[in-house]
mmCIF file of the N, C-alpha and C atoms, coordinates in Angstrom:
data_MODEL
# 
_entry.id   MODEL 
# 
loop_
_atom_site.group_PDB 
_atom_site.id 
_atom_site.type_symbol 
_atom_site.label_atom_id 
_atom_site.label_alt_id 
_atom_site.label_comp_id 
_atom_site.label_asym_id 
_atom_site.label_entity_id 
_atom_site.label_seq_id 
_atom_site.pdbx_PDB_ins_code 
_atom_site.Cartn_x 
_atom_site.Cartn_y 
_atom_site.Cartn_z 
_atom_site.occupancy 
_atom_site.B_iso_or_equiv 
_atom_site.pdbx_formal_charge 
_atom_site.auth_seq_id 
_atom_site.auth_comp_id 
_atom_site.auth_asym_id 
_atom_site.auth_atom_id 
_atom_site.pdbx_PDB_model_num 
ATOM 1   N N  . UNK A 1 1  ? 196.817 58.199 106.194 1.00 0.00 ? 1  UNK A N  1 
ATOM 2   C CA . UNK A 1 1  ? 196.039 59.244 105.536 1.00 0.00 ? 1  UNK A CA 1 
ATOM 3   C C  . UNK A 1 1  ? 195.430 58.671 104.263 1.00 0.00 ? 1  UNK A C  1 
ATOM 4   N N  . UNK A 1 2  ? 194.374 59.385 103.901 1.00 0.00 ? 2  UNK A N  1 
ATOM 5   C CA . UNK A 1 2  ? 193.490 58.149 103.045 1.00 0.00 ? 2  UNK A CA 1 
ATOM 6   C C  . UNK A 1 2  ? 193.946 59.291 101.671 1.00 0.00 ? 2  UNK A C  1 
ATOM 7   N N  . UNK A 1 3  ? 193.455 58.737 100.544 1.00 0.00 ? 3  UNK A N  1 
ATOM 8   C CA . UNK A 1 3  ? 194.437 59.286 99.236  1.00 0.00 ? 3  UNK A CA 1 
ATOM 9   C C  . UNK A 1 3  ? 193.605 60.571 98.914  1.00 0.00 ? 3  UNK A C  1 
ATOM 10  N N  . UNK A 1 4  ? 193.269 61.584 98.121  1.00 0.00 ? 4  UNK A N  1 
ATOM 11  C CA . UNK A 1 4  ? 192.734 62.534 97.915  1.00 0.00 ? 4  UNK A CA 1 
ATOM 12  C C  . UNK A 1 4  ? 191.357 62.006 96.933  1.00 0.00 ? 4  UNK A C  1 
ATOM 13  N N  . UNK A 1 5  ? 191.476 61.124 96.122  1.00 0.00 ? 5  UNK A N  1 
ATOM 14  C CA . UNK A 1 5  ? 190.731 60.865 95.323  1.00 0.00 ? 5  UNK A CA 1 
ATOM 15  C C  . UNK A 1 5  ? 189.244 59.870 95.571  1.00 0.00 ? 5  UNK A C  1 
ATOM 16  N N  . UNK A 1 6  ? 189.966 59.345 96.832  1.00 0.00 ? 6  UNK A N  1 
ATOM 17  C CA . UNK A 1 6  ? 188.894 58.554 97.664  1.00 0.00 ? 6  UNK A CA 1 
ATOM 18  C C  . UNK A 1 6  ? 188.198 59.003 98.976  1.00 0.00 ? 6  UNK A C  1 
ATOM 19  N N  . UNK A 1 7  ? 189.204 60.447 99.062  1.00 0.00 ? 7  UNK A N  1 
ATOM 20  C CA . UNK A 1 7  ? 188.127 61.409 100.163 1.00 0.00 ? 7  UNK A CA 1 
ATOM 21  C C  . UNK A 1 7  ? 186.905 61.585 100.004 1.00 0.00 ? 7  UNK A C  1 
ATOM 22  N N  . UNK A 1 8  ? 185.906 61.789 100.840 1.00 0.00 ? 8  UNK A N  1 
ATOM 23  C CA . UNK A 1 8  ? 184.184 62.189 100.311 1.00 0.00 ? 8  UNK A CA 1 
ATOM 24  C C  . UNK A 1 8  ? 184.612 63.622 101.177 1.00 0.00 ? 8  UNK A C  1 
ATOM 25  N N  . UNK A 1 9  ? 183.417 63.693 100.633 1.00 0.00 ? 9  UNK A N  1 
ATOM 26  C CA . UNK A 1 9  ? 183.153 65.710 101.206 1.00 0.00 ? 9  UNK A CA 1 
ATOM 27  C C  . UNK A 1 9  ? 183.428 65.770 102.570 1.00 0.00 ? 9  UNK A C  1 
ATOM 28  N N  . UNK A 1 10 ? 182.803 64.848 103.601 1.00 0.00 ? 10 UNK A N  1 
ATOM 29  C CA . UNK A 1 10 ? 182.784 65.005 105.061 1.00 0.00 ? 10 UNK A CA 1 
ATOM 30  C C  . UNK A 1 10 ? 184.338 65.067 105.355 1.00 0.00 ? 10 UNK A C  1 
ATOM 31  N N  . UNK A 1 11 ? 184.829 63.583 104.924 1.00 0.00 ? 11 UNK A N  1 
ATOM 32  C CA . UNK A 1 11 ? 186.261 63.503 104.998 1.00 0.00 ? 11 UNK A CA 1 
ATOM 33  C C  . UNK A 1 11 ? 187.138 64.840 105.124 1.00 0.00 ? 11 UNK A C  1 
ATOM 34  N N  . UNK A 1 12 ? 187.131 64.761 103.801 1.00 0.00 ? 12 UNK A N  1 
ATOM 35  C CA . UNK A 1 12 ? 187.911 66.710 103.407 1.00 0.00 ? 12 UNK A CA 1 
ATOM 36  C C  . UNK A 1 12 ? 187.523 67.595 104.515 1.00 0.00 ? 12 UNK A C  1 
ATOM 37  N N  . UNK A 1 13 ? 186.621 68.113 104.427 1.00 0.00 ? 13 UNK A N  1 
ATOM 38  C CA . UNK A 1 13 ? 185.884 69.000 105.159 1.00 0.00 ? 13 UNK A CA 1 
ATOM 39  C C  . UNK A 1 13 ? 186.332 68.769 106.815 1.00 0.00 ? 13 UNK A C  1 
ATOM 40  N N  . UNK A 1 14 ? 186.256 67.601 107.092 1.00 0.00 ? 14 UNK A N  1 
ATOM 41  C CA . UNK A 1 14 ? 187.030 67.400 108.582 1.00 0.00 ? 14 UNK A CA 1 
ATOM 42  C C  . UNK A 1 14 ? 187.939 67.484 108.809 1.00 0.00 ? 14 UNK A C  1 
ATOM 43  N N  . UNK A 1 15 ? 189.299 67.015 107.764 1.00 0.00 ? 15 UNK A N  1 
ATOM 44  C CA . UNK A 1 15 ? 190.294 67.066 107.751 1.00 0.00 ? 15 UNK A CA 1 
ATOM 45  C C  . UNK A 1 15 ? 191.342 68.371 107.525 1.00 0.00 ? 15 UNK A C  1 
ATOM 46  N N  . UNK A 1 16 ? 190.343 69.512 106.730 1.00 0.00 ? 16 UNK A N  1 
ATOM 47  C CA . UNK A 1 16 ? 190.341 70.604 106.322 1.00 0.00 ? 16 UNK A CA 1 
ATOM 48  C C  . UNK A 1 16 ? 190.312 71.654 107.655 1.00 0.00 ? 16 UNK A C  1 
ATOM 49  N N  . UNK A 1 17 ? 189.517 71.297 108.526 1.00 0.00 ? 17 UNK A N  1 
ATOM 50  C CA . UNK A 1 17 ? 188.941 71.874 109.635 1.00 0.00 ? 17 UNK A CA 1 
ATOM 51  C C  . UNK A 1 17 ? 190.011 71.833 110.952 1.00 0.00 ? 17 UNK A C  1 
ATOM 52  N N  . UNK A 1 18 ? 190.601 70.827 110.671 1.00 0.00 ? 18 UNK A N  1 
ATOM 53  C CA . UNK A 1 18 ? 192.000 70.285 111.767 1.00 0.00 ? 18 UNK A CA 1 
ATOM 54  C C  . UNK A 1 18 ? 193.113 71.171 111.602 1.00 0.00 ? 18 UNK A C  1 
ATOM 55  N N  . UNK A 1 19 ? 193.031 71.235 110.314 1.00 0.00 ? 19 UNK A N  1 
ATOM 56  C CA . UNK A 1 19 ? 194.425 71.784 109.455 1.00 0.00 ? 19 UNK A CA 1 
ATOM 57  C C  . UNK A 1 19 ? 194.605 73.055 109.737 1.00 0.00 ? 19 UNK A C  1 
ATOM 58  N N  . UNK A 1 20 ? 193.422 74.092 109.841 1.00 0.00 ? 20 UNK A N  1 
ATOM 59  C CA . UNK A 1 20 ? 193.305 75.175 110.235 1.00 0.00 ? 20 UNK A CA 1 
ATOM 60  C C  . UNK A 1 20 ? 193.252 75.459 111.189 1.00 0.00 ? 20 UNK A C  1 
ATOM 61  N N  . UNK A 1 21 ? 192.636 74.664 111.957 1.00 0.00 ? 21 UNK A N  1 
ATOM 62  C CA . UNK A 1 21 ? 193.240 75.072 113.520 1.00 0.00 ? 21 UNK A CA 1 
ATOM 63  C C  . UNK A 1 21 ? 194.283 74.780 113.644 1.00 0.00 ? 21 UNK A C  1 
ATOM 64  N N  . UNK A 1 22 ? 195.122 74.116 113.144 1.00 0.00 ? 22 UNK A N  1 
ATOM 65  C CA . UNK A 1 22 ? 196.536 73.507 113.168 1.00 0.00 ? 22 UNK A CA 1 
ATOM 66  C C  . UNK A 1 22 ? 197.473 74.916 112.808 1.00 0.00 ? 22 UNK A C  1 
ATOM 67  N N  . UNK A 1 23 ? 197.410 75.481 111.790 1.00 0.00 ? 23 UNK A N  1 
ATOM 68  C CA . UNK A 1 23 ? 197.788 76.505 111.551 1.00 0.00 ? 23 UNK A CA 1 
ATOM 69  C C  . UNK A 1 23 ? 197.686 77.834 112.555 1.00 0.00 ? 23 UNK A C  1 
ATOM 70  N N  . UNK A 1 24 ? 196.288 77.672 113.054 1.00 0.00 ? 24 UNK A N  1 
ATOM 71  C CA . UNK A 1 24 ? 195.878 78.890 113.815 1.00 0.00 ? 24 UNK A CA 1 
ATOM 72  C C  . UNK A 1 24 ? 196.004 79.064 115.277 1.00 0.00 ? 24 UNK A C  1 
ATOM 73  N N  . UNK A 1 25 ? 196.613 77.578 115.703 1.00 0.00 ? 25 UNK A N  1 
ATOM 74  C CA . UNK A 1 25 ? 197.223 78.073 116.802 1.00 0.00 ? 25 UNK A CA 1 
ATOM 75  C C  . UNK A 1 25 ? 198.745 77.772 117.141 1.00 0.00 ? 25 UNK A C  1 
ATOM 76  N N  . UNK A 1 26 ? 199.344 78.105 115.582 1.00 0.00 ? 26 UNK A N  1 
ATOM 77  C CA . UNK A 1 26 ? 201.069 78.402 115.824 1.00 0.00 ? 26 UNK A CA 1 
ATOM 78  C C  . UNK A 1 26 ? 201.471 77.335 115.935 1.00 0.00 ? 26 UNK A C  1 
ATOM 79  N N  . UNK A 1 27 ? 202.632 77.696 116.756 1.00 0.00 ? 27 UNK A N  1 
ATOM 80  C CA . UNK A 1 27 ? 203.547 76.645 116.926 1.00 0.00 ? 27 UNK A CA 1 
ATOM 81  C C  . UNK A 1 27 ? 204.192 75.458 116.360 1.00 0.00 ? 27 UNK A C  1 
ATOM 82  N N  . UNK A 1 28 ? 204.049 75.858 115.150 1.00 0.00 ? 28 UNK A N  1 
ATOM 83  C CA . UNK A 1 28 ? 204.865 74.932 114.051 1.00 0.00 ? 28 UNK A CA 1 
ATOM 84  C C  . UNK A 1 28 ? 205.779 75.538 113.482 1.00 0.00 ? 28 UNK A C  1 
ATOM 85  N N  . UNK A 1 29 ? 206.968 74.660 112.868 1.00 0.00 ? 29 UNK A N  1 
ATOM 86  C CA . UNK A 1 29 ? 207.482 75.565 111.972 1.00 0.00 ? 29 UNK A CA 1 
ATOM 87  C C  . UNK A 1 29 ? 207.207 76.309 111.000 1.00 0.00 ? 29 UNK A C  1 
ATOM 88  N N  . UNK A 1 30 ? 208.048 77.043 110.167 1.00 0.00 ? 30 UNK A N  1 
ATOM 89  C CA . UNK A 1 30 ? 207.895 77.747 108.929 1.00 0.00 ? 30 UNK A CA 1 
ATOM 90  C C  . UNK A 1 30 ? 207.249 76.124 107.735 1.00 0.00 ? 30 UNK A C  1 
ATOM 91  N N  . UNK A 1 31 ? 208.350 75.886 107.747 1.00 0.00 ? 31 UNK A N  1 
ATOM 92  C CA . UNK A 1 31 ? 208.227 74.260 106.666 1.00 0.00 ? 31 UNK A CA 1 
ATOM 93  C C  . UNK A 1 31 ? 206.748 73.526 107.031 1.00 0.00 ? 31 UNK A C  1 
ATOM 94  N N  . UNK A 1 32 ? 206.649 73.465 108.260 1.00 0.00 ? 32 UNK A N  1 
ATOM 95  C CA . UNK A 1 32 ? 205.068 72.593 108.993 1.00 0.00 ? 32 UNK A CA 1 
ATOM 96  C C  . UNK A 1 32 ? 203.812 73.523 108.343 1.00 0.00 ? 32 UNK A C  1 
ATOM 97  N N  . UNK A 1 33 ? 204.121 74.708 108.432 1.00 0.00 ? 33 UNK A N  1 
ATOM 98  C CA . UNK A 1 33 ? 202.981 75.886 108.017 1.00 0.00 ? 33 UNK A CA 1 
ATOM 99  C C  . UNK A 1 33 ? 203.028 75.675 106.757 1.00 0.00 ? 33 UNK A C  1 
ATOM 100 N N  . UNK A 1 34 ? 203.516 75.776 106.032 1.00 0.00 ? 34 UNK A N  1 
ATOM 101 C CA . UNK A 1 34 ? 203.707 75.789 104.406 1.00 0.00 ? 34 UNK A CA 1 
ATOM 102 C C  . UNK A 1 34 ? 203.311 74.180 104.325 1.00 0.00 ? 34 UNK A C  1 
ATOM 103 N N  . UNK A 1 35 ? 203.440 73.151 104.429 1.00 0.00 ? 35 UNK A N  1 
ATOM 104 C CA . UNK A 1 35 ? 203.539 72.200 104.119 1.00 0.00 ? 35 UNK A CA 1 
ATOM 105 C C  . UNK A 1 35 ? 201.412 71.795 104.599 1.00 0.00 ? 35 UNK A C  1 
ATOM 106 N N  . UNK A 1 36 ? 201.341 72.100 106.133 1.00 0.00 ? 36 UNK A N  1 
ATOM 107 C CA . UNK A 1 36 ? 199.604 72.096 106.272 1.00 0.00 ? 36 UNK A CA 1 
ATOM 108 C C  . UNK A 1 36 ? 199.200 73.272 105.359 1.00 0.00 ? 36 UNK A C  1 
ATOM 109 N N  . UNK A 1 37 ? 199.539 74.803 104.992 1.00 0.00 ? 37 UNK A N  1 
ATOM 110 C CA . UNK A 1 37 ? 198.869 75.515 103.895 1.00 0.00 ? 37 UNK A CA 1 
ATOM 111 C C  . UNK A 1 37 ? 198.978 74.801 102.519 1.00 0.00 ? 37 UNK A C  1 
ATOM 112 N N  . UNK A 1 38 ? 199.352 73.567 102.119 1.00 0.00 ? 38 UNK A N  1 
ATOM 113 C CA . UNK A 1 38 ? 199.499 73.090 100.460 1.00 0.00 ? 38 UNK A CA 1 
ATOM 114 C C  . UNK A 1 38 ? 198.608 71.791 101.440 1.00 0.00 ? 38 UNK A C  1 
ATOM 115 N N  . UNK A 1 39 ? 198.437 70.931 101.722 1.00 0.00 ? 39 UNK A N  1 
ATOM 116 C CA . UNK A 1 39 ? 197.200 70.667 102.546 1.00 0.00 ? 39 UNK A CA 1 
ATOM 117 C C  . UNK A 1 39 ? 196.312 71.130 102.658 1.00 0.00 ? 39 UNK A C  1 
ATOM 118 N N  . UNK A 1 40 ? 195.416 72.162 103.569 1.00 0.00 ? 40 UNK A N  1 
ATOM 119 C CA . UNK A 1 40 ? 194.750 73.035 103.210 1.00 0.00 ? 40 UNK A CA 1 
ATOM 120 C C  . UNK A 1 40 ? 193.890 72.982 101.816 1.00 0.00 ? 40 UNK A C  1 
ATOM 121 N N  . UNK A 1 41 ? 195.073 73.622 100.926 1.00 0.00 ? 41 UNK A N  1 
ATOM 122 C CA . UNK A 1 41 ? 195.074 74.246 99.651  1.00 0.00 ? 41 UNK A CA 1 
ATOM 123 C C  . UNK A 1 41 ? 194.113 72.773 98.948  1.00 0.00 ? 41 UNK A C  1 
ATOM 124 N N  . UNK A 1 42 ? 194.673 71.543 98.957  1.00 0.00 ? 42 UNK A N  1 
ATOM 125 C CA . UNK A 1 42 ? 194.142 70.345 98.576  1.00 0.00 ? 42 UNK A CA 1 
ATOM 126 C C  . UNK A 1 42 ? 192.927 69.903 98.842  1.00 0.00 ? 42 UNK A C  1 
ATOM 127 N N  . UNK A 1 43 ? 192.805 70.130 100.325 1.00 0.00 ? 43 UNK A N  1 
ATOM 128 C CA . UNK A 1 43 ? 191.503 69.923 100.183 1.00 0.00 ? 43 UNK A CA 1 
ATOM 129 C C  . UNK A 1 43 ? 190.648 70.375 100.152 1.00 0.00 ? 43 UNK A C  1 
ATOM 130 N N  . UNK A 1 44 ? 190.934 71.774 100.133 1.00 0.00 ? 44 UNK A N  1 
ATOM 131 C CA . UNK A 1 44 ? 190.028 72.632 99.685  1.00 0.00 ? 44 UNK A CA 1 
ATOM 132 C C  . UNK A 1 44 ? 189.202 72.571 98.608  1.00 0.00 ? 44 UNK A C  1 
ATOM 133 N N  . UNK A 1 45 ? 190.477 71.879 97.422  1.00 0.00 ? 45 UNK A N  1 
ATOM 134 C CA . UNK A 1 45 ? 190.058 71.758 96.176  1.00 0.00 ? 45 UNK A CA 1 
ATOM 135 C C  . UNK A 1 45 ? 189.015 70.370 95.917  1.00 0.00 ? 45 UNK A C  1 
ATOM 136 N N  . UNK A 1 46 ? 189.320 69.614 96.851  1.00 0.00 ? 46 UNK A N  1 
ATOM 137 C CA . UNK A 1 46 ? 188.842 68.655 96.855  1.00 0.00 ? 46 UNK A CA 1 
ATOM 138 C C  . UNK A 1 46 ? 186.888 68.532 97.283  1.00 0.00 ? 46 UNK A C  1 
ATOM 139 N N  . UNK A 1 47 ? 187.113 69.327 98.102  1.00 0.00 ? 47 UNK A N  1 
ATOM 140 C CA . UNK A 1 47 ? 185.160 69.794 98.641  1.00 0.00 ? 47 UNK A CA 1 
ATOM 141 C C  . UNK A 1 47 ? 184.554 70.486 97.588  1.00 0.00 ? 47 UNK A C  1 
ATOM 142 N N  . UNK A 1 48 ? 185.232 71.466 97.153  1.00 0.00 ? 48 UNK A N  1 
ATOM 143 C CA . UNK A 1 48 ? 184.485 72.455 95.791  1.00 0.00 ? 48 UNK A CA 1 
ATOM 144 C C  . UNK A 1 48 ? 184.420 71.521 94.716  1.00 0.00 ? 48 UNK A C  1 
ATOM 145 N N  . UNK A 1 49 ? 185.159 70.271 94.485  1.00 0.00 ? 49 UNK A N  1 
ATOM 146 C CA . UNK A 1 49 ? 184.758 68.935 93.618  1.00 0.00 ? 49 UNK A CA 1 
ATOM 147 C C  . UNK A 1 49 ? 183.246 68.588 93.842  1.00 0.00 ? 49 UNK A C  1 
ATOM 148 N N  . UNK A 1 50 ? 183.557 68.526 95.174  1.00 0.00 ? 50 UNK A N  1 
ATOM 149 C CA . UNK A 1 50 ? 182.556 67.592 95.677  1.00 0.00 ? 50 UNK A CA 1 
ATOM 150 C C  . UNK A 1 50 ? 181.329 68.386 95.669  1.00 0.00 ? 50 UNK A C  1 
ATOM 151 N N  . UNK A 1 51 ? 181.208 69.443 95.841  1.00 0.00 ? 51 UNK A N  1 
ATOM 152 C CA . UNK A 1 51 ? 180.388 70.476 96.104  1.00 0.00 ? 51 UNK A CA 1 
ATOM 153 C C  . UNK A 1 51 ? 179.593 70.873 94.253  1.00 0.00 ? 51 UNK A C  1 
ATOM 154 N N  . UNK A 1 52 ? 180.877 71.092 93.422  1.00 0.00 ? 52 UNK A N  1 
ATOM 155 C CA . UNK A 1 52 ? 180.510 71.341 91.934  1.00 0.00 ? 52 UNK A CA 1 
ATOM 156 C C  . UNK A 1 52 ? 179.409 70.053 91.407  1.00 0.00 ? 52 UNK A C  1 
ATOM 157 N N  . UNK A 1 53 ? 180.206 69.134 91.761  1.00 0.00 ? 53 UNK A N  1 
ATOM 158 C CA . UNK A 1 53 ? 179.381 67.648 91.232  1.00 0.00 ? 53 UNK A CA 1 
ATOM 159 C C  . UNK A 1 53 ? 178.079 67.813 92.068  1.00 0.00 ? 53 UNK A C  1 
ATOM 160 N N  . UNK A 1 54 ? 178.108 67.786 93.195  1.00 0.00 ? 54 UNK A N  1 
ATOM 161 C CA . UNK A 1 54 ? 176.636 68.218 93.814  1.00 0.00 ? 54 UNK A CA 1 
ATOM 162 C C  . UNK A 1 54 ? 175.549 69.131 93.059  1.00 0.00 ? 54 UNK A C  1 
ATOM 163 N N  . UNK A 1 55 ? 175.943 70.483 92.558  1.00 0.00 ? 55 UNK A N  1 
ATOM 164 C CA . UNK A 1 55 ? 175.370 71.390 91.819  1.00 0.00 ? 55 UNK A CA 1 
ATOM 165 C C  . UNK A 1 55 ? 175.193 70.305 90.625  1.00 0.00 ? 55 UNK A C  1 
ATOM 166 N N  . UNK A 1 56 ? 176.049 70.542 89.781  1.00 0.00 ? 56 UNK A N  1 
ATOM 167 C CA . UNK A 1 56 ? 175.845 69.982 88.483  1.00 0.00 ? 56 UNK A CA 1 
ATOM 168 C C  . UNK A 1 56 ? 174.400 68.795 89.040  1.00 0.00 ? 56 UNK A C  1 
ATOM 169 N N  . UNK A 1 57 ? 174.694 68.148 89.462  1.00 0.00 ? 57 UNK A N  1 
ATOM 170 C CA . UNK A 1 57 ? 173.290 66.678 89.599  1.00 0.00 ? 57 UNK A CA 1 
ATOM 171 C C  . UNK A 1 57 ? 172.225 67.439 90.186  1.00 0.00 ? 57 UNK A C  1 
ATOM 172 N N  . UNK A 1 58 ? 172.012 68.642 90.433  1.00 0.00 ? 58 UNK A N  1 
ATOM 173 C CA . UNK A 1 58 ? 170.781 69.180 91.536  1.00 0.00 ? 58 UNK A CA 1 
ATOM 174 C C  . UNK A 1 58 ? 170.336 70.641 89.696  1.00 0.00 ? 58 UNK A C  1 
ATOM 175 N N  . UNK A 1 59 ? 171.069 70.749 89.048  1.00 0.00 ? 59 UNK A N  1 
ATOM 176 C CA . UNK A 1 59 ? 171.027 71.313 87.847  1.00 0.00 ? 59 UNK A CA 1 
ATOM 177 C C  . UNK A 1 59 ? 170.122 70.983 87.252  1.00 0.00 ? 59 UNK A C  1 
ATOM 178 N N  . UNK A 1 60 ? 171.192 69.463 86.536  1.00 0.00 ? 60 UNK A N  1 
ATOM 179 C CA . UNK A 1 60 ? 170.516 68.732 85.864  1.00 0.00 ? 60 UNK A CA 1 
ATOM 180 C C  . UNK A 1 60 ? 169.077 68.048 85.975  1.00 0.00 ? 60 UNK A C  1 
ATOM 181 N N  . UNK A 1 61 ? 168.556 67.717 87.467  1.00 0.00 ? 61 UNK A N  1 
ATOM 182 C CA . UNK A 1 61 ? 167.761 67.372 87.799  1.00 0.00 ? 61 UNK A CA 1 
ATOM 183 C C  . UNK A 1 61 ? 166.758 67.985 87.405  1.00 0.00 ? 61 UNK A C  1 
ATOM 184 N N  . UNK A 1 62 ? 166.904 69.673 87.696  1.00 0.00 ? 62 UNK A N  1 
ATOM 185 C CA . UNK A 1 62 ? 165.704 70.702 88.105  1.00 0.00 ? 62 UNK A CA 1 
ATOM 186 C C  . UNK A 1 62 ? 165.487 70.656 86.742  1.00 0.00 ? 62 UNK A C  1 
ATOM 187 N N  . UNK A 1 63 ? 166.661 70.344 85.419  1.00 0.00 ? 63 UNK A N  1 
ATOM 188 C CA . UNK A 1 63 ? 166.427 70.951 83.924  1.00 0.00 ? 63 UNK A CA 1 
ATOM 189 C C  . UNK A 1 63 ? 165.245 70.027 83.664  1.00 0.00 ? 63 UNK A C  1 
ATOM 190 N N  . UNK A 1 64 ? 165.457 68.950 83.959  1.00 0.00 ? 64 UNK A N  1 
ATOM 191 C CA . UNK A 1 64 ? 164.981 67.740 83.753  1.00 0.00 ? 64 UNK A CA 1 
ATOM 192 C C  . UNK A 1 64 ? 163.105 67.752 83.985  1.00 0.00 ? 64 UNK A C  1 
ATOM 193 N N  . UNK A 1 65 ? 163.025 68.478 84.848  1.00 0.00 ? 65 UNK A N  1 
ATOM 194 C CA . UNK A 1 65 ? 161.732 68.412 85.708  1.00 0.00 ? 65 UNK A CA 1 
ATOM 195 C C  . UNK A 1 65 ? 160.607 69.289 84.883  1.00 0.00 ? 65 UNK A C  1 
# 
């Protein structure tokens, strides 16, 4: 698994996408569920990074113009 800080958006976003179906079709434990929901939770945070920094440079740009 590659580290959080060197994920790019696609990364996350794919990996994010697994996780939830992972969740959504059961069959894990209690501990497995909790453990992919703080997963989840990560990279979630990790795209809205990626996503904020996107804004901010598409901001700055337009201020710029």
């Amino acid at each position: 698994m590659t580290t959080p800080t060197t994920l790019s958006y696609e990364e996350a976003r794919d990996e994010l996408v697994k996780t939830v179906a992972m969740l959504e079709s059961g069959g894990t434990t209690l501990a497995e569920s909790m453990a992919l929901w703080k997963r989840g939770e990560e990279l979630a945070t990790i795209c809205q990074a990626h996503l904020d920094e996107a804004r901010a440079a598409v901001e700055k740009h337009t201020a710029e113009q």
